[in-house]
C-alpha positions as CSV (number, residue, x, y, z in Angstrom):
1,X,2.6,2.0,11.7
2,X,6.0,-0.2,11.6
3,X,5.1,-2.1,8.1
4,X,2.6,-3.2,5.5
5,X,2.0,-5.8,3.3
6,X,-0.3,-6.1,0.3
7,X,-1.0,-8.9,-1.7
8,X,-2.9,-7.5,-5.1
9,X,-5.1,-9.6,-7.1
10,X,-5.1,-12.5,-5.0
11,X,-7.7,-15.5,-6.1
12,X,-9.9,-15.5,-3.5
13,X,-12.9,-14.2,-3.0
14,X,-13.4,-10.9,-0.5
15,X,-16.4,-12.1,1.4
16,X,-14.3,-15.2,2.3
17,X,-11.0,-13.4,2.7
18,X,-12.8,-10.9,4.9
19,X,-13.5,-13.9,7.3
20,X,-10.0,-14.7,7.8
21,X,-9.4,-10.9,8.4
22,X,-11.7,-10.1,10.8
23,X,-10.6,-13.0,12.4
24,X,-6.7,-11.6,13.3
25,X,-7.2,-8.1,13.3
26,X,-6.2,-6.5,16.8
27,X,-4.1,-10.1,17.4
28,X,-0.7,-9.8,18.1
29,X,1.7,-11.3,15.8
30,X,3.3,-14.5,16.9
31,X,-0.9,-15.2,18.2
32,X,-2.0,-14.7,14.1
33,X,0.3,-16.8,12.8
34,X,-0.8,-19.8,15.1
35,X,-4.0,-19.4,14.7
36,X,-3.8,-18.7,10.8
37,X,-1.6,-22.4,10.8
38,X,-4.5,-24.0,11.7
39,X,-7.6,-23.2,10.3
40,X,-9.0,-24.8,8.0
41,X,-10.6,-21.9,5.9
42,X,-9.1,-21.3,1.9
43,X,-7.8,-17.5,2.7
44,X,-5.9,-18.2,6.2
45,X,-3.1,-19.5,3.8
46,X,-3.3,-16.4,1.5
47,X,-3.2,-14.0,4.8
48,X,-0.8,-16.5,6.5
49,X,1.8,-15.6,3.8
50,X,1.0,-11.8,3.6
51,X,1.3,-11.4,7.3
52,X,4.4,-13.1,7.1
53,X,5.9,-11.0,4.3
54,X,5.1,-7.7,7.1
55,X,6.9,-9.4,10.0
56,X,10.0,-9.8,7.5
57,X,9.4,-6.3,5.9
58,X,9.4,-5.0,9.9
59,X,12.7,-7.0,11.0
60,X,14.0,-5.2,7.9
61,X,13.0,-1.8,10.4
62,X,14.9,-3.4,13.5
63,X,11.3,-3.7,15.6
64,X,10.8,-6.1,18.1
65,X,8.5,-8.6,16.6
66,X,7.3,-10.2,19.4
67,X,5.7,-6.4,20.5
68,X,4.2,-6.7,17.1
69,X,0.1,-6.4,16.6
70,X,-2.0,-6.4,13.2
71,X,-3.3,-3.0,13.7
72,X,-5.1,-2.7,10.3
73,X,-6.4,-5.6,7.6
74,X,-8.4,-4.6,4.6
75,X,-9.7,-7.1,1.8
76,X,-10.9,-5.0,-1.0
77,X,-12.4,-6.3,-4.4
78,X,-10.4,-6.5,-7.3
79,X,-11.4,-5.3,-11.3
80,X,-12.1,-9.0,-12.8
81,X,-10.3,-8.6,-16.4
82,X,-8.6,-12.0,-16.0
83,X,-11.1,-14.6,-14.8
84,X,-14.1,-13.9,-17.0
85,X,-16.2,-17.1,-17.5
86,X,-18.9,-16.9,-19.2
87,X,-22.3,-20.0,-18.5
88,X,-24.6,-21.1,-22.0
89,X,-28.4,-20.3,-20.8
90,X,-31.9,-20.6,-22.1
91,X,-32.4,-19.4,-25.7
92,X,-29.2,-18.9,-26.8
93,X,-27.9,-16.0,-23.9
94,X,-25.5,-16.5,-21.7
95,X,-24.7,-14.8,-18.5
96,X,-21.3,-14.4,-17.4
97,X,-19.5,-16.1,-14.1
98,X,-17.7,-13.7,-11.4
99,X,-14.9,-15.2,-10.1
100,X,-13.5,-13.3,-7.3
101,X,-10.3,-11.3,-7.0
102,X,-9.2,-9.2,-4.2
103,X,-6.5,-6.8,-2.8
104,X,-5.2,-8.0,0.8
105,X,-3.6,-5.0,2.7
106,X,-1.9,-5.4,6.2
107,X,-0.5,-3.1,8.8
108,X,1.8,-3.7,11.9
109,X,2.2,-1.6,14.7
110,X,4.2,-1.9,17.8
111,X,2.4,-2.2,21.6
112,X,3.3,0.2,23.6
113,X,4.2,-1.2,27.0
């Protein structure tokens, strides 16, 4: 592991985020960050950001980022406290809206040649 990145309590849902990560993990670097720049999917800009917060966190380490892969990408769900909705139903109840939150967690590693 070169460096991480996490982005806690992010507004987006897992199952979607979870697209976008299984979409870059194993990718190298420079490869992500194209292909995160143009999809069209809510979360690439969430991971976008995130990944590039670990490219900067490994120049920080002096590693060559072009030898740079994603080697691990985990979207976890979030404790809701903050986004509680709640929706008026029949007979006076009402049932309450989940609004997703997630925790974004990615890994860099170096190829070895």
């Amino acid at each position: 592991m070169i460096s991480k990145a996490s982005a806690r309590f992010s507004r987006i849902a897992p199952r979607k985020a979870r697209v976008i990560a299984n979409l870059v993990r194993g990718r190298d670097v420079v490869e992500a960050i194209q292909l995160l720049q143009f999809t069209n999917k809510s979360g690439a800009a969430v991971v976008r950001t995130l990944l590039d917060s670990a490219v900067a966190n490994a120049q920080q380490q002096d590693a060559d980022v072009d030898a740079l892969f994603i080697s691990k990408v985990t979207v976890d769900k979030a404790p809701n406290r903050f986004f509680r909705r709640w929706r008026p139903r029949a007979m006076g109840r009402a049932t309450r809206i989940q609004k997703g939150v997630s925790h974004i967690h990615i890994e860099l590693a170096e190829r070895e040649d």
